[in-house]
N, C-alpha and C positions, 0 to 999 in steps of 0.2 A: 590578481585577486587579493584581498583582504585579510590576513594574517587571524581574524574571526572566521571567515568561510572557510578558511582552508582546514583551521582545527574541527570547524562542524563535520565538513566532508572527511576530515580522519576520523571524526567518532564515527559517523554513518558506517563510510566502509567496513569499519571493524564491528560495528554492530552487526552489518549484513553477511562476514564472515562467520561471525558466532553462531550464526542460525543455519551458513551451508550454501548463504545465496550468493554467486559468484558471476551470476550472468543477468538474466532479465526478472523481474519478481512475478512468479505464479502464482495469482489469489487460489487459496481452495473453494472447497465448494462454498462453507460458513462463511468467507466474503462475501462469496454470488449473493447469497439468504441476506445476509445484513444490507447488503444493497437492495435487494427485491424490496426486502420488509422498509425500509426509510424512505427510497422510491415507487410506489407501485406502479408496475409499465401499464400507460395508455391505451386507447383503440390502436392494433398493428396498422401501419402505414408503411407502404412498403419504400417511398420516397426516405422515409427519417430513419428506417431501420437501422442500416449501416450506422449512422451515425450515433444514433442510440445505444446500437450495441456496441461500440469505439468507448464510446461516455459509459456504461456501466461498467466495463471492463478496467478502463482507469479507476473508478472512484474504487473497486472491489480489488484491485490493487495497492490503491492509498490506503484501505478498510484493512489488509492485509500487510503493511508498514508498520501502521497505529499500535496492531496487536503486539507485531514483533520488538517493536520501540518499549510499549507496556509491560511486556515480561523481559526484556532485558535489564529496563531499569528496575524492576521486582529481583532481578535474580541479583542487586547489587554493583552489578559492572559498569555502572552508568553513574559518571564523578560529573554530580551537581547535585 
């Protein structure tokens, strides 16, 4: 890997240690909401469900990185 990636992957980790997250990222609920509110769900289908609910879950994960990333760099620990 690339001597760029590797320093991003060390900010990351240590970003994700500063907040306590050490295993998989758990969106809270104010993810779930912010995804709800920017994607409204469709007529239930029960064929796409699963999948749908795979895909909100990531993105209310991503939604729930974004924040953490945002108040780290706020709280100054974030050299750029």
């Amino acid at each position: 890997m690339s001597e760029e990636y590797d320093e991003f992957e060390k900010d990351a980790v240590e970003m994700l240690k500063a907040f306590g997250i050490t295993g998989p990222v758990r969106p809270d609920q104010e993810d779930f909401k912010a995804v709800e509110n920017a994607y409204p769900q469709s007529v239930p289908d029960t064929v796409q469900d699963t999948a749908d609910t795979a895909e909100r879950y990531r993105l209310a994960q991503a939604n729930k990185l974004i924040r953490l990333v945002a108040r780290w760099r706020a709280s100054g620990k974030f050299s750029n």
